[in-house]
Every structure is written in C-alpha cells, then in structure tokens.
Z-matrix of the N, CA and C atoms (Angstrom, degrees):
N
C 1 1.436
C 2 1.520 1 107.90
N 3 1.768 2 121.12 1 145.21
C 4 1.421 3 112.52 2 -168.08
C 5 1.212 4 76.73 3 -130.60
N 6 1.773 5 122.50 4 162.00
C 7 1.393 6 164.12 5 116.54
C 8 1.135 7 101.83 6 -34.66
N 9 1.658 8 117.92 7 119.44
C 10 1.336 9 136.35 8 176.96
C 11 1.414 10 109.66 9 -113.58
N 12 1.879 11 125.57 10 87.04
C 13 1.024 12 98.07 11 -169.68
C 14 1.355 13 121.19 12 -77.94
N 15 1.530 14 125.44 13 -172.79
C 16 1.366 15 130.70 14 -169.18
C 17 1.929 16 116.44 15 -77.09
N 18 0.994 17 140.41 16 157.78
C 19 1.454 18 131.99 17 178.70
C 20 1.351 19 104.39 18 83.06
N 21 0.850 20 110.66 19 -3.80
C 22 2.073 21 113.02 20 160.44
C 23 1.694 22 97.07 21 -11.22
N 24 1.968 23 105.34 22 157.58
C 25 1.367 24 118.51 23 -177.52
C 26 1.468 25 93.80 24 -98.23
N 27 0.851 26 130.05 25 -164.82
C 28 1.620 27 133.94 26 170.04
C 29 1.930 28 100.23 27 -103.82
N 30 1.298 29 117.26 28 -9.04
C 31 1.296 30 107.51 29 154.04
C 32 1.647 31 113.30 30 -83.16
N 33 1.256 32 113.20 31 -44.63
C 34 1.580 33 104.53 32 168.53
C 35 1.573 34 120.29 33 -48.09
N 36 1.107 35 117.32 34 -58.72
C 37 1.781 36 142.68 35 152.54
C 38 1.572 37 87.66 36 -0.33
N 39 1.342 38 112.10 37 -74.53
C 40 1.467 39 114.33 38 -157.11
C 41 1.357 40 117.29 39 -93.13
N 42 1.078 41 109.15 40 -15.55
C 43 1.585 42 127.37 41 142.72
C 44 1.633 43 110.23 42 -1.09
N 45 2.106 44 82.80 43 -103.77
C 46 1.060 45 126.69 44 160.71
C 47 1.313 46 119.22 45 0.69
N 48 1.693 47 115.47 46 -79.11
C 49 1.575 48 153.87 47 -155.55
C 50 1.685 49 98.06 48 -74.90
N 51 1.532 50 117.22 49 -39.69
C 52 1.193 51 132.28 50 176.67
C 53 1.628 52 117.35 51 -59.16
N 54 1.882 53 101.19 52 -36.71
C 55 1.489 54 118.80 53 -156.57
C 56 1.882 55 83.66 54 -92.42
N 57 1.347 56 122.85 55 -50.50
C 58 1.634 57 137.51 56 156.79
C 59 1.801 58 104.99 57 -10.70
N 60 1.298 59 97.46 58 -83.67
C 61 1.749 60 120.91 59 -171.90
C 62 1.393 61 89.64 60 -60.27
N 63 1.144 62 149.24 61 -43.29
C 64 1.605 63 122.92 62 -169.04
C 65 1.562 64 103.90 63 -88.16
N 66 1.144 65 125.36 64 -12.32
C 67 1.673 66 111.82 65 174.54
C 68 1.472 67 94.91 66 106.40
N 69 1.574 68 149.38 67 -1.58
C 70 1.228 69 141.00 68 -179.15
C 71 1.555 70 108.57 69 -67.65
N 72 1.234 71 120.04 70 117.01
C 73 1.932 72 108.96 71 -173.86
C 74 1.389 73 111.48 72 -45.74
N 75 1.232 74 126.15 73 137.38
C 76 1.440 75 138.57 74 129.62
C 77 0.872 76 126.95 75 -117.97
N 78 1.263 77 133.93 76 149.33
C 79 1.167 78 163.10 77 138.29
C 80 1.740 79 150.80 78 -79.00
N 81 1.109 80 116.22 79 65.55
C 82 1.563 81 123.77 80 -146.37
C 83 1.694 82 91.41 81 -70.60
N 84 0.993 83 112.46 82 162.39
C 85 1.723 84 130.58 83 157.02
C 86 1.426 85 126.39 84 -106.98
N 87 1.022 86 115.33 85 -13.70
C 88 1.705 87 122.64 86 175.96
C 89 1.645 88 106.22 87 -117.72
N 90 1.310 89 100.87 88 146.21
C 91 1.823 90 94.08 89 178.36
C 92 1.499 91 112.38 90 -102.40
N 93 1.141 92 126.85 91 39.74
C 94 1.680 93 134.06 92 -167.20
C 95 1.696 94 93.10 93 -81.02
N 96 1.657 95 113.37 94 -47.24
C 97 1.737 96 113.90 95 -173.33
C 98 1.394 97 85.11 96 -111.29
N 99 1.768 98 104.29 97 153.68
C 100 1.716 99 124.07 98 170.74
C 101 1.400 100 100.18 99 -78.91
N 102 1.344 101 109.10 100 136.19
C 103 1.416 102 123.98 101 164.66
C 104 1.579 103 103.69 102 164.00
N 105 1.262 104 117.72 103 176.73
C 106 1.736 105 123.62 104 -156.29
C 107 1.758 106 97.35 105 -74.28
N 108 1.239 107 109.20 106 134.82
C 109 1.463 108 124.70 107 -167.51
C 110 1.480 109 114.54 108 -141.03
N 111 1.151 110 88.51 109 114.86
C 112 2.365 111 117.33 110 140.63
C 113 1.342 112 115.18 111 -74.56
N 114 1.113 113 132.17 112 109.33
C 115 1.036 114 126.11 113 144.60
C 116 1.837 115 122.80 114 -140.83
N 117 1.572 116 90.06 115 175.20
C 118 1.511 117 97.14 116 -172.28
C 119 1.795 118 118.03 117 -55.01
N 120 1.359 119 125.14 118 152.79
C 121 1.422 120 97.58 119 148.49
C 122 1.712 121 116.08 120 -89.92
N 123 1.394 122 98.45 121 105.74
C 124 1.562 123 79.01 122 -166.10
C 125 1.801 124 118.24 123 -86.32
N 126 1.205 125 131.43 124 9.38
C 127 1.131 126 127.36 125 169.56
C 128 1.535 127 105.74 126 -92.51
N 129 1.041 128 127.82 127 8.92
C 130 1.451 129 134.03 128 -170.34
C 131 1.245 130 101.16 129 -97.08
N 132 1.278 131 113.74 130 -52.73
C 133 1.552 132 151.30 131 -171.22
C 134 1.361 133 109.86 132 -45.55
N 135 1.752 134 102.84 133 -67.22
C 136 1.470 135 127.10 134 -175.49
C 137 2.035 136 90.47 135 -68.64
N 138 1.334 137 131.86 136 -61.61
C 139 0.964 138 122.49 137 -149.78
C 140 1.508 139 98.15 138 -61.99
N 141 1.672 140 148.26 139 -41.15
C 142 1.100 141 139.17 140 174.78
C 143 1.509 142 125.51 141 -66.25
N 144 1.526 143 112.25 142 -17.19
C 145 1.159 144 131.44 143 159.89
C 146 1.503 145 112.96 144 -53.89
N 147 1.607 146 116.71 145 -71.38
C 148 1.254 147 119.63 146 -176.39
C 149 1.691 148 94.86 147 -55.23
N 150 1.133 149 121.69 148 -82.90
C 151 1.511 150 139.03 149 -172.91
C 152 1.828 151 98.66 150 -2.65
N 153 1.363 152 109.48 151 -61.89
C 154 1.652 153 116.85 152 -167.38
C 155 1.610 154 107.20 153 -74.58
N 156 1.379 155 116.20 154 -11.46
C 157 1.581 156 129.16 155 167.77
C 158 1.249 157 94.26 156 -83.75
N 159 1.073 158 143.10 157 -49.60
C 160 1.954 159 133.53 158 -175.94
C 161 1.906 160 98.71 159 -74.09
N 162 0.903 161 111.49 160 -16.11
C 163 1.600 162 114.97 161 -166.73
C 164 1.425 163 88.02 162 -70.80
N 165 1.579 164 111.52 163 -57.74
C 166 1.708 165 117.79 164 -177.66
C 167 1.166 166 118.39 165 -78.98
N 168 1.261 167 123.22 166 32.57
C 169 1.588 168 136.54 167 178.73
C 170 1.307 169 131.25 168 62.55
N 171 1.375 170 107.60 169 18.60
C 172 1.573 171 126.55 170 -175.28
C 173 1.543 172 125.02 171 -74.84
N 174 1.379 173 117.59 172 93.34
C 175 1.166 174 93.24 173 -173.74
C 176 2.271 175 107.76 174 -119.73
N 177 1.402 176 107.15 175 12.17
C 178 1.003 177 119.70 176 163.42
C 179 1.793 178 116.24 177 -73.60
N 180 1.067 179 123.06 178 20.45
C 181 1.457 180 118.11 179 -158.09
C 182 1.619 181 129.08 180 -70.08
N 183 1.537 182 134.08 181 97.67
C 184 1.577 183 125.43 182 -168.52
C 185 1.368 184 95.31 183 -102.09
N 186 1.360 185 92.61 184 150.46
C 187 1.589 186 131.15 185 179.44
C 188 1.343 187 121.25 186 -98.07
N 189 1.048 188 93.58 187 111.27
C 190 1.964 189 97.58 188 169.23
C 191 1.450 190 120.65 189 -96.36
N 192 1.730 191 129.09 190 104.99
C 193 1.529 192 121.80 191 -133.59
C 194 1.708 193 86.85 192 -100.30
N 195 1.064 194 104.99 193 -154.94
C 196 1.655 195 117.04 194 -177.93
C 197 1.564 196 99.98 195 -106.36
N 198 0.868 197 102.14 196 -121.80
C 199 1.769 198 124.44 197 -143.70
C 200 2.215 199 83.33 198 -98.84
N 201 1.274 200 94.86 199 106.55
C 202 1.700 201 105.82 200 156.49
C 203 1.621 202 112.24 201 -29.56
N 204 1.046 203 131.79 202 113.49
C 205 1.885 204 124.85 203 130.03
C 206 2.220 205 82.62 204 83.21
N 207 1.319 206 116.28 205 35.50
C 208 1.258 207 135.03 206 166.55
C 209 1.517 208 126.76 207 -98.22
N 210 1.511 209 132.08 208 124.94
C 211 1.342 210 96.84 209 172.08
C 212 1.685 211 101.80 210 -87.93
N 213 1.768 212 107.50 211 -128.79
C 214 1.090 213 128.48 212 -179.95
C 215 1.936 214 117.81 213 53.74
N 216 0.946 215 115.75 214 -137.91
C 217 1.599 216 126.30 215 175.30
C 218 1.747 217 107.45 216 -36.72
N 219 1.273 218 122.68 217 -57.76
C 220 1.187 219 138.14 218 -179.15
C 221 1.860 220 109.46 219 -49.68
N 222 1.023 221 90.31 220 -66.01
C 223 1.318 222 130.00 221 -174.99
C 224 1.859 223 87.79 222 -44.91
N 225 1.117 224 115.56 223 -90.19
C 226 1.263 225 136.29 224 -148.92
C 227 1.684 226 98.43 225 -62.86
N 228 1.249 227 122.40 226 -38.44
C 229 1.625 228 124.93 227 178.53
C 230 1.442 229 118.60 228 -62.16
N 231 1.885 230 116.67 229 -37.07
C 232 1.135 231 123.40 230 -154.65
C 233 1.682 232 84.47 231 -87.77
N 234 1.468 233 124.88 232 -43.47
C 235 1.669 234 122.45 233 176.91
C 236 1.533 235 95.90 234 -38.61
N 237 1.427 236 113.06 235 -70.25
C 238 1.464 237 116.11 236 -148.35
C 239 1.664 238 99.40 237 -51.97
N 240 0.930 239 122.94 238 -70.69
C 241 1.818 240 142.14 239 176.46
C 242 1.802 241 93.48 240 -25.35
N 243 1.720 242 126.38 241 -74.61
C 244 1.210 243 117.77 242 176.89
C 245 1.783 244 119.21 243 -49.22
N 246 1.847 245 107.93 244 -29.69
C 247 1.944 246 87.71 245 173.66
C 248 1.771 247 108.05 246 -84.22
N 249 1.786 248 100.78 247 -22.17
C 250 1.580 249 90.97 248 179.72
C 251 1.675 250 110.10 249 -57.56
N 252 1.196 251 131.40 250 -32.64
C 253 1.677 252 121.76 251 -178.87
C 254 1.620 253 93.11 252 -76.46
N 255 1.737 254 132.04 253 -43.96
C 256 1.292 255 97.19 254 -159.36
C 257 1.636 256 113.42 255 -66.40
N 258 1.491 257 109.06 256 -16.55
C 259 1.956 258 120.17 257 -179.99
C 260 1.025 259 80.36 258 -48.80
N 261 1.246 260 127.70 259 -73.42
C 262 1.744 261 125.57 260 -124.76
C 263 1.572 262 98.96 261 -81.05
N 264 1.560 263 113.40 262 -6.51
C 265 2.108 264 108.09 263 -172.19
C 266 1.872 265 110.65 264 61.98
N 267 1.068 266 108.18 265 47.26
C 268 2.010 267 131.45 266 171.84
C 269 2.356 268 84.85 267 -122.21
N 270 1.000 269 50.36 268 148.99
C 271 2.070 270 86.11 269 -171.00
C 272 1.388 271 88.71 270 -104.37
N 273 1.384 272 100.92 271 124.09
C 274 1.467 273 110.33 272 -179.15
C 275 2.026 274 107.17 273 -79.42
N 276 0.966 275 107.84 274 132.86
C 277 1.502 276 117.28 275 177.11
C 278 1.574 277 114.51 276 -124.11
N 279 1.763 278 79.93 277 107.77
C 280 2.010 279 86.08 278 -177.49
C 281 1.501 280 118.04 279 -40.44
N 282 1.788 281 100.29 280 -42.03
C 283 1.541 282 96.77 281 -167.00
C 284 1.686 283 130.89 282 -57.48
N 285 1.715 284 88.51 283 -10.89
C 286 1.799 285 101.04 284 176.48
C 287 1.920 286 104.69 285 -105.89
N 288 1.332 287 102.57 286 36.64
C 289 2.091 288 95.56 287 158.65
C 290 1.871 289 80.44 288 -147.15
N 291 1.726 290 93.44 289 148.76
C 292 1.107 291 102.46 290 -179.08
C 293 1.870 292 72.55 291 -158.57
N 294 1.386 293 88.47 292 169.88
C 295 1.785 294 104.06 293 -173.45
C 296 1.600 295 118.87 294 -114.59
N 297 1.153 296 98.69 295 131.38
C 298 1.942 297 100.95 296 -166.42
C 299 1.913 298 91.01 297 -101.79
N 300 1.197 299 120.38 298 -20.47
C 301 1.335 300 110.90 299 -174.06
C 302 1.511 301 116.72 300 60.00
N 303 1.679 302 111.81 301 22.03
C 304 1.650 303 119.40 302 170.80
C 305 1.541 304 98.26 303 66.82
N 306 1.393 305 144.34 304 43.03
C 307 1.099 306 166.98 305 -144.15
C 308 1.427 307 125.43 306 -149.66
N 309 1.607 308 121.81 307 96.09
C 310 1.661 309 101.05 308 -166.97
C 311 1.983 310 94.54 309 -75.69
N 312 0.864 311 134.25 310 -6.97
C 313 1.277 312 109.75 311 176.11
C 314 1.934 313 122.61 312 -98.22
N 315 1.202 314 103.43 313 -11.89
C 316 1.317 315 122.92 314 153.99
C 317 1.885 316 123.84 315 -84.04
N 318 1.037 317 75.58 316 -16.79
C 319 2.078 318 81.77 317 -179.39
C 320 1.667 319 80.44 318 -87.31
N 321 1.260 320 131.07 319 -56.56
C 322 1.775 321 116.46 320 165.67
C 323 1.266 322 124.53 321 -32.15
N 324 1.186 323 113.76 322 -57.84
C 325 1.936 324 125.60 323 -179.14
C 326 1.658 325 91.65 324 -66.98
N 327 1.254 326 148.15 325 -42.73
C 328 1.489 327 130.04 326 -149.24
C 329 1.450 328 78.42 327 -100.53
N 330 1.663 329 150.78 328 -14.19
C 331 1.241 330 128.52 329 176.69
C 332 1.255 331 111.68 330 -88.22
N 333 1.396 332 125.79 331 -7.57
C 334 1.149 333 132.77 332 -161.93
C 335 1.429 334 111.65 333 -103.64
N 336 1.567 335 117.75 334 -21.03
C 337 1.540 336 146.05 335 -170.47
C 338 1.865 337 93.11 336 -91.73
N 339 0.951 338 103.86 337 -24.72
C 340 2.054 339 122.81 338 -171.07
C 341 1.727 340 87.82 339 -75.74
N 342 1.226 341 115.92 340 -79.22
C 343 1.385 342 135.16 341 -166.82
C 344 1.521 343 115.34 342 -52.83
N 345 1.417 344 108.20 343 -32.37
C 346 1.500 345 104.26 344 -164.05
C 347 1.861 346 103.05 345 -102.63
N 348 1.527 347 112.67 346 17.27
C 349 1.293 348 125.36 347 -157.57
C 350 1.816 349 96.17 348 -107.88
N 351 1.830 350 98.74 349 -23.36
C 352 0.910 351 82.42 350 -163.58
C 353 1.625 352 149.55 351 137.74
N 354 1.422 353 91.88 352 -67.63
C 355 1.411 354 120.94 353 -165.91
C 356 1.317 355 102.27 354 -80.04
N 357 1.628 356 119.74 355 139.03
C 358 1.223 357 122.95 356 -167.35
C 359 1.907 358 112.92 357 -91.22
N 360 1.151 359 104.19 358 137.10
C 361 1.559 360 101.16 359 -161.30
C 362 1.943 361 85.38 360 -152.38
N 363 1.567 362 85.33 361 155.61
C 364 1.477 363 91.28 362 -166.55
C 365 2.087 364 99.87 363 -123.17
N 366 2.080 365 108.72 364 -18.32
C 367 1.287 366 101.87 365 171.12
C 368 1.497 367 85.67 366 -158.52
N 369 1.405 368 101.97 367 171.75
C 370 1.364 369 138.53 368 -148.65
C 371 1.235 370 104.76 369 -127.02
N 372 1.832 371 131.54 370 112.93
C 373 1.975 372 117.54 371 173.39
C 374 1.397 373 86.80 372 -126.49
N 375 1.432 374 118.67 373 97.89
C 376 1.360 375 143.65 374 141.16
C 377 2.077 376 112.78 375 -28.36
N 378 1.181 377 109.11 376 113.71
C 379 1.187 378 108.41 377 172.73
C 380 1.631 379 113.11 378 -73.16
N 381 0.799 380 130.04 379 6.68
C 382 1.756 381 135.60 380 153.01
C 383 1.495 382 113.29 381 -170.49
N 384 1.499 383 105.25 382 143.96
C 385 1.875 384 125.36 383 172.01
C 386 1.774 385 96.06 384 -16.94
N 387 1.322 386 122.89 385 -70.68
C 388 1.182 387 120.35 386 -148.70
C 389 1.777 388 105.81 387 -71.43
N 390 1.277 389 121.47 388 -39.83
C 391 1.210 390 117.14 389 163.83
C 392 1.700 391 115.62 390 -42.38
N 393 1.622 392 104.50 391 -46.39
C 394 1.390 393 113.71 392 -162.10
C 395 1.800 394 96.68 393 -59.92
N 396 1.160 395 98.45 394 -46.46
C 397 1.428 396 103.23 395 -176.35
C 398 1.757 397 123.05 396 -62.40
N 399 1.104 398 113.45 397 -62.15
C 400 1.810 399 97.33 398 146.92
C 401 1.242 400 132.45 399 -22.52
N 402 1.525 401 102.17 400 -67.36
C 403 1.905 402 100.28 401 170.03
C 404 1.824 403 110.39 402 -52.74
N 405 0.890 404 109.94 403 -33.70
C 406 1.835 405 106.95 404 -167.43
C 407 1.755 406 85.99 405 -76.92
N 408 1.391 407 148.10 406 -26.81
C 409 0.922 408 123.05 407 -170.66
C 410 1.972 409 108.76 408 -90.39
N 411 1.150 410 112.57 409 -19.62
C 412 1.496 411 123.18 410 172.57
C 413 0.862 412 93.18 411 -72.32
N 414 1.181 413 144.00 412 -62.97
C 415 1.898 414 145.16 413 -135.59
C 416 1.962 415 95.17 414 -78.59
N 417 1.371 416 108.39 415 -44.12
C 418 1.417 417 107.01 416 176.90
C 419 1.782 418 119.00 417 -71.52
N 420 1.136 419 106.12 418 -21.71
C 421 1.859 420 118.84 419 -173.93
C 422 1.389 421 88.54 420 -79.52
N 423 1.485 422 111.15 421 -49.40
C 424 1.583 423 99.60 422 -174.06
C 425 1.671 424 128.81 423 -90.13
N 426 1.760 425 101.90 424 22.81
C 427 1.219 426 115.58 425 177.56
C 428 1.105 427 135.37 426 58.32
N 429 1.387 428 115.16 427 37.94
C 430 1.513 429 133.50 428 174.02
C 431 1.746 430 93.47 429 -112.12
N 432 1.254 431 93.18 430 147.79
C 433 1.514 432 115.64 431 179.72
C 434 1.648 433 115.36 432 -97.75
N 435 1.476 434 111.83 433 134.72
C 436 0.847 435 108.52 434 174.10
C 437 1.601 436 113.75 435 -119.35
N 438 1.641 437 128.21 436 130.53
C 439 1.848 438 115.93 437 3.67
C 440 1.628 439 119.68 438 -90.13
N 441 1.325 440 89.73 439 3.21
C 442 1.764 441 81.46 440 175.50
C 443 1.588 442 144.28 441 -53.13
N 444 1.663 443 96.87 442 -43.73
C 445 1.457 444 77.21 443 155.74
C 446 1.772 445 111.89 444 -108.35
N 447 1.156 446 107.84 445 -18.10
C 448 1.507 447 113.31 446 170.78
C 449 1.039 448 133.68 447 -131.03
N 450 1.719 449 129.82 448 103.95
C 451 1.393 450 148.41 449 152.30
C 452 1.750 451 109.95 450 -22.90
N 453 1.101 452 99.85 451 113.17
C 454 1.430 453 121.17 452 165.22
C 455 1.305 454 140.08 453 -120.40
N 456 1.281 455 118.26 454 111.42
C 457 1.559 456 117.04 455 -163.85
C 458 1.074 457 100.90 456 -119.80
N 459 1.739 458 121.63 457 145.41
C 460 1.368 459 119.12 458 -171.17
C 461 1.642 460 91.04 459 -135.46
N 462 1.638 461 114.82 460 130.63
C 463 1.404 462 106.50 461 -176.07
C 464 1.817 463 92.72 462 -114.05
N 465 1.484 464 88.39 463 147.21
C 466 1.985 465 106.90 464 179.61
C 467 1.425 466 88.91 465 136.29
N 468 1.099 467 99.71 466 -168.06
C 469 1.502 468 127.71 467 -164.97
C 470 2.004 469 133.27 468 -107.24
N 471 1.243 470 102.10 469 -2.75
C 472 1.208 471 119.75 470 -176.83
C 473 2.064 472 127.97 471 -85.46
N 474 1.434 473 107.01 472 -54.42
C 475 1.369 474 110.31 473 144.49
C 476 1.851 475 118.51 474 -72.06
C-alpha cells in the first residue's frame, strides 16, 4: 500500500486511477479524487479544538484557513470554525481568518495579515501543524508569547 500525497499532477491523478482499476490497494486521505478513503472528521476536530479555546476563556479567537476558493479539508475546517463562533454567539470578524494554504511560510503571511489588521484576538486555531508553525514564528518576531499572551492550536498530525 502507498501514500498518495496531496497536490498530485494530473499525470499522477491518472497514475493513481490506473493503480485503482488494476486492484493495487490505495488508500487516499483527502476526498477531492474518488477512491478508498481515511479521512479526518474534520469539523469534529475543529469544533473540540475551538470548544477547549472557550474552555480557556478565549473568546477573541482567529483562524488561519487552508487553501483559498478550495474544497475538501480546507473547505470543511474553515465551515466548522465559522458555525463554532455562531454556537458560541462571537460575531465572526473577517479580519481574524486569513489563509496559510497548509504552508509554514504562508501560515506566517496569513499570521502576519491577522496582526497588522489589527483586530484584537487573544488565540490562534491554525487549520494545519504547518500553518500553525508559521504563525508561531510571526507571533514570536512580533513578541507575543506563546501561550501567554497567545493560545495556539495547530490541527493535523505533525506536532
């Protein structure tokens, strides 16, 4: 069985579909292409995420989303995060989601697009580790402590 990572070419694409039609196992992790699937529940994910950020009294909370104008993983986290504020009665404020595109050097630029906006926020739920990790490197340049003055949660599998 092989690991199919994500951003496939459309020759990989058919690859894949080729390795599919002959009976060789796969196993995808994202549901963007049909074929046999693991995946996260990721609105489940995000909602216990936010949930344990309100647990610690957070109610300033910005989002760093995935991949812009994407469905799948991206897609499905940034929904959950916008009904987790409407549960909780917090007014969603564009100026606290900006997009890391699952990117530690873009999870920097969308923490940095967070900060220079403004808007007062007390923690940060990164739609994946590597985003989270960008933001933890802005958040420290710009001399905020982490978690002291800012709660950071990074959802995926890597931290």
């Amino acid at each position: 069985m092989r690991d199919i990572p994500p951003g496939k070419s459309a020759t990989q694409l058919e690859y894949v579909q080729d390795l599919i039609r002959s009976g060789y196992p796969i196993v995808l992790t994202t549901a963007e292409k049909p074929g046999p699937l693991v995946a996260v529940d990721n609105a489940s994910g995000i909602f216990q995420a936010f949930d344990h950020l309100i647990d610690h009294g957070h109610r300033q909370i910005a989002f760093i989303a995935g991949k812009l104008g994407r469905g799948g993983d991206s897609a499905e986290r940034l929904a959950a995060y916008l009904t987790a504020l409407r549960k909780a009665g917090i007014q969603a404020d564009e100026r606290l989601i900006a997009f890391g595109e699952h990117r530690r050097a873009d999870g920097g630029r969308a923490m940095q697009r967070i900060l220079d906006s403004g808007a007062p926020f007390t923690a940060v739920l990164c739609s994946n580790d590597l985003s989270a990790l960008g933001a933890m490197d802005v958040l420290r340049a710009a001399g905020r402590r982490i978690p002291e003055d800012v709660a950071l949660f990074g959802f995926d599998y890597i931290l």
